[in-house]
N, C-alpha and C positions, 0 to 999 in steps of 0.2 A: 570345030564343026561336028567333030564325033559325037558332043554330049546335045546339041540340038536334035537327030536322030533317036537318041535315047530317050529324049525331052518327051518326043513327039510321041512314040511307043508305051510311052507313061501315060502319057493324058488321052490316046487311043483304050488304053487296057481300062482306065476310068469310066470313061463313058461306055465302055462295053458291059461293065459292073455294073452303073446306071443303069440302063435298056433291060438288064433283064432281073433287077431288083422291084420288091414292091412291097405294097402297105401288109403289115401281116393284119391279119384278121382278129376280132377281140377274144376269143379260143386259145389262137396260136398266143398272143399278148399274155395274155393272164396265166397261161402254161410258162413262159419266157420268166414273168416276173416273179412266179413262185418258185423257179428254178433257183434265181438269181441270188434270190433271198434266203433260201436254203443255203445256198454256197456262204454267202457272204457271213451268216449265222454260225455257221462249222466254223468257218476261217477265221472269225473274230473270235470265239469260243475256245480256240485252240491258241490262240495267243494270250487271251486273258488266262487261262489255266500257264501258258510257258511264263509270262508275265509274274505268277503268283508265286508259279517253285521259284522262278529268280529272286524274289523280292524279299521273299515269304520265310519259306523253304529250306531251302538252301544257303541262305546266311544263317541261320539258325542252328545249324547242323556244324558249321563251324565255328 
């Protein structure tokens, strides 16, 4: 019975997230998605470079 209490505080804290969530505006959007893509662009960038000492690099060396 304890975890139906629990249950209920869940789907409570959800719907309180809901209420006071909203549509962002095409400003906040286009700031969000050039964000996004930045990161995603470093982080793939930095693997393809770890990718290339591994591959590359570094067997080479030995």
């Amino acid at each position: 019975m304890a975890d139906r209490g629990k249950f209920s505080d869940l789907i409570g804290s959800w719907r309180k997230i809901l209420r006071l969530s909203r549509k962002p505006d095409r400003e906040e959007f286009m700031l969000l998605l050039k964000l996004n893509l930045i990161g995603f662009t470093i982080v793939g960038s930095i693997g393809y470079v770890i990718h290339i000492l591994a591959t590359v690099v570094i067997p080479g060396i030995f």
